[in-house]
C-alpha positions in Angstrom: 14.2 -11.5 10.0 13.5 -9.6 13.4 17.2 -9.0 13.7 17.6 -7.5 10.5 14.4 -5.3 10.5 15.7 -3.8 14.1 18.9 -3.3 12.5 18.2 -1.9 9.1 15.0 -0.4 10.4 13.0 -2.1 7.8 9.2 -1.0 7.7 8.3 -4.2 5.8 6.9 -7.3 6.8 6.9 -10.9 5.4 3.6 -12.6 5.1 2.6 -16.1 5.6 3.4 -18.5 3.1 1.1 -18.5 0.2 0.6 -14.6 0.0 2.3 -12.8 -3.0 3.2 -9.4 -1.7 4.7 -8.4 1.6 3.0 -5.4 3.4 4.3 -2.1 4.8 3.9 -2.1 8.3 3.7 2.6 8.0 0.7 2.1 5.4 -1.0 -0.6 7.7 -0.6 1.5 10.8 -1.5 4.9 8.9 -4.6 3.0 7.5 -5.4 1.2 10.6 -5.8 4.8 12.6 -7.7 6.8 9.7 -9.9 4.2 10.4 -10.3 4.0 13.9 -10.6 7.8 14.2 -13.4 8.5 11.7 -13.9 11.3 9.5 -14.8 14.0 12.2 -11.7 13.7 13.6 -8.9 16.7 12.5 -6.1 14.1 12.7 -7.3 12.5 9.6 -6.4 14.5 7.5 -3.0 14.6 8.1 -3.0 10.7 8.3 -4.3 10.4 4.9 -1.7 13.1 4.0 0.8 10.9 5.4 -0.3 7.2 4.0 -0.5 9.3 0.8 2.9 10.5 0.6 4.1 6.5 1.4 2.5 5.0 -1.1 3.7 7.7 -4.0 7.0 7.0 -2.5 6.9 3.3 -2.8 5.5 3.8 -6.3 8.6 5.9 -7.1 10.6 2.5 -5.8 8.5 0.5 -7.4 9.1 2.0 -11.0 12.8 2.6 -10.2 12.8 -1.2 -9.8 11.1 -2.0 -13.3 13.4 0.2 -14.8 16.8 -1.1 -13.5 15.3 -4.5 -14.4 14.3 -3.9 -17.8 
């Protein structure tokens, strides 16, 4: 799996055996770093900005998928 994710530059991660989803490696980072910084910090903002614009694009995926399977 490391091969292909440095090959296809893949921003997903498997999880152990027994989860149900995979996570996003961006959206755990982006979240991981809103966190850290606090609110006072100017940066957030444009973090939040950022994990919000992933996760409205995986959602976009994420229909497009129901879609073509319906």
């Amino acid at each position: 799996m490391n091969k292909l994710r440095k090959r296809h530059d893949f921003n997903v991660d498997v999880r152990k055996k027994g989860f149900v989803f995979a996570k996003c490696i961006m959206c755990e980072t982006l979240t991981d770093l809103i966190s850290k910084l606090g609110n006072n910090n100017n940066d957030v903002r444009e973090y939040e900005l950022k994990l919000r614009k992933q996760l409205l694009h995986q959602e976009s995926y994420m229909s497009l998928y129901h879609i073509w399977k319906s």
